[in-house]
VMD Tcl script that draws the C-alpha trace (Angstrom):
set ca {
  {0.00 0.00 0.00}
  {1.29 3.33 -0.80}
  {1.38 6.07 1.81}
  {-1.13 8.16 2.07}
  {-0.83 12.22 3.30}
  {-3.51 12.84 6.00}
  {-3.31 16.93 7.92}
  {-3.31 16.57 11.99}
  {-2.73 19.02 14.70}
  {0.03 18.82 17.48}
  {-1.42 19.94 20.59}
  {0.04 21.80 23.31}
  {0.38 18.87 25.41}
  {2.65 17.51 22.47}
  {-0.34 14.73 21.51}
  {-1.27 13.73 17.55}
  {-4.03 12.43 16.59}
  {-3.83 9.40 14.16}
  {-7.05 9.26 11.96}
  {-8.73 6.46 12.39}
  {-8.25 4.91 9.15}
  {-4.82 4.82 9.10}
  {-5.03 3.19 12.45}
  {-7.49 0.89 11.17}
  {-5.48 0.05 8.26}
  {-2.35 -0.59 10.56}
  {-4.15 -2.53 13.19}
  {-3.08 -0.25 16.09}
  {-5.70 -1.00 18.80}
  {-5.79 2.03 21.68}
  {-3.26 1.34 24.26}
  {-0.38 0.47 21.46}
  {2.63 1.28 22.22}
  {4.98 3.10 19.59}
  {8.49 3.92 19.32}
  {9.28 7.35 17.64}
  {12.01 7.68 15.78}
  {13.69 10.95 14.20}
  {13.77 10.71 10.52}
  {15.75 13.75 8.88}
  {15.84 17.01 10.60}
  {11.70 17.88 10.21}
  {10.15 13.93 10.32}
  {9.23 11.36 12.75}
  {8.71 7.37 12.08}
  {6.30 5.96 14.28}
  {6.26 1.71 14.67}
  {4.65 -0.44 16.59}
  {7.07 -2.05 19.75}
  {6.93 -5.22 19.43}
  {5.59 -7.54 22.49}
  {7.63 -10.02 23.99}
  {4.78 -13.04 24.06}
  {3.37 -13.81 20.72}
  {-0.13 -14.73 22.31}
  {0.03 -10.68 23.83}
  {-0.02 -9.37 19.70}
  {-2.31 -11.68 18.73}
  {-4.97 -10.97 21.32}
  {-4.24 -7.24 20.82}
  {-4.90 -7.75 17.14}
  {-8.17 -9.73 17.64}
  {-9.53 -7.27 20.57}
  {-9.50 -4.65 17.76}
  {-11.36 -6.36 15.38}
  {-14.62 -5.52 14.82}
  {-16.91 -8.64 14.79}
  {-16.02 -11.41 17.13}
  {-14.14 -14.12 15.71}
  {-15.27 -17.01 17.89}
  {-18.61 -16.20 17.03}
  {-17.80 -16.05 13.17}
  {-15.75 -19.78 14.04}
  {-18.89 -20.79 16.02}
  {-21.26 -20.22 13.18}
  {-19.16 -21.47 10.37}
  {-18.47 -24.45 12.49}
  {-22.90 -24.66 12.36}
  {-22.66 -24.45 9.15}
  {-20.30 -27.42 8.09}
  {-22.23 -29.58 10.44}
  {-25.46 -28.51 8.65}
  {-24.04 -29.44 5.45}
  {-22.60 -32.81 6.24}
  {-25.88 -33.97 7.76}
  {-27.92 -32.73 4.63}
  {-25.29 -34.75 2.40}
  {-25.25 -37.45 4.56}
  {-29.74 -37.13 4.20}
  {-29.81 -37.24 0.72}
  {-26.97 -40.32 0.62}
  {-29.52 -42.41 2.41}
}
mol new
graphics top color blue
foreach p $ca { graphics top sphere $p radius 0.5 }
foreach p [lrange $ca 0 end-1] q [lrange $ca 1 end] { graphics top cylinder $p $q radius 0.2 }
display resetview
């Protein structure tokens, strides 16, 4: 994906705001951590730290996601077992 120039406003408590879609886009849930980084003499990088415990980023990235995924497991789940019984029906 290419980058893509968004405007913000530094406050005067030094906080930016990060639209929303680029946060979306990168998966940064509130409460991420980020390193910042001095890139040139008038730019800043921002990246994620990275978490020690692998199970730690993968919760964070499911918490953020916006439908449940062991609901969206659950009902696929239905729906195999739904489908095998209605082959297994018309086999008889």
């Amino acid at each position: 994906m290419g980058a893509v120039a968004v405007a913000t406003r530094l406050t005067s408590k030094g906080q930016v705001v990060i639209p929303k879609a680029v946060r979306e886009r990168l998966r940064w849930a509130p409460g991420t951590e980020l390193a910042v980084e001095e890139v040139g003499a008038s730019a800043v990088r921002l990246s994620p730290l990275g978490t020690a415990d692998p199970i730690d980023r993968l919760y964070g990235c499911l918490r953020a996601s916006p439908r449940d995924p062991l609901v969206e497991l659950e009902a696929e789940h239905r729906a195999e077992i739904e489908a095998d019984e209605h082959r297994q029906r018309r086999g008889r």
